[in-house]
N, C-alpha and C positions, 0 to 999 in steps of 0.2 A: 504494500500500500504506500504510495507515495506523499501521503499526507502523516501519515505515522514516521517515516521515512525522515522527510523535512522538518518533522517536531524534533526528531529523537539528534539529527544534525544540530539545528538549532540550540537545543538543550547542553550539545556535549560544546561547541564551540564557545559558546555563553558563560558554561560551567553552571547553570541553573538548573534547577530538580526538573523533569521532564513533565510533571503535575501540573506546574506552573509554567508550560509554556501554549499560545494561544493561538489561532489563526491570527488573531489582533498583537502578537508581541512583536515590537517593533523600536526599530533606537527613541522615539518619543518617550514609550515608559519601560525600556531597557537601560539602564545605565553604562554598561560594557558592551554597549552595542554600539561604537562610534566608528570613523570609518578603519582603523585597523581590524576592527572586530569584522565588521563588513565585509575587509577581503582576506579574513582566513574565513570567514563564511561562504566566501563565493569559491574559494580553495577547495575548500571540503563537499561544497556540492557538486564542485569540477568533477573530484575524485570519485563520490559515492555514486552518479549516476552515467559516469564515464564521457562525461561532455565535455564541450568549452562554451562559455557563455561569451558574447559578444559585449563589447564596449555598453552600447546604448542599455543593453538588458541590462546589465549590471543596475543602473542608475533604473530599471522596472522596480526593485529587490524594497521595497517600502516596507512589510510587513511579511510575518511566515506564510497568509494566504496567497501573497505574492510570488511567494517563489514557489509552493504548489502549479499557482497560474503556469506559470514561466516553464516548469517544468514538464507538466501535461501539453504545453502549446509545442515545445522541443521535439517530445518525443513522438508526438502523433508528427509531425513533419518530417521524420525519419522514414 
């Protein structure tokens, strides 16, 4: 499931309890979510879902339902 997938990413990147992470967790009410956190998050989704995310997507990445989005949109274009 790629929505468990992106929490559980989310969660271990963040170092926050995976309980407390939300389709709405996002650097607004993440504290360690600024832009380094950002791109070892976009590192690790590189890695877990065997992609490269383009420039523009990158700057998609607003929240975790975002990068579900982003990821679901990837893979069906495959």
């Amino acid at each position: 499931n790629i929505s468990e997938k992106v929490t559980l990413i989310v969660a271990e990147t963040f170092e926050i309890p995976i309980e407390k992470v939300e389709m709405s967790t996002s650097p607004s009410n993440t504290s360690v979510w600024d832009s380094f956190g950002q791109m070892a998050l976009v590192m690790n989704i590189e890695k877990e879902f065997d992609m490269v995310l383009e420039f523009e997507e990158i700057f998609q990445i607003v929240d975790t339902q975002s990068i579900v989005d982003l990821i679901n949109k990837k893979l069906t274009e495959t």
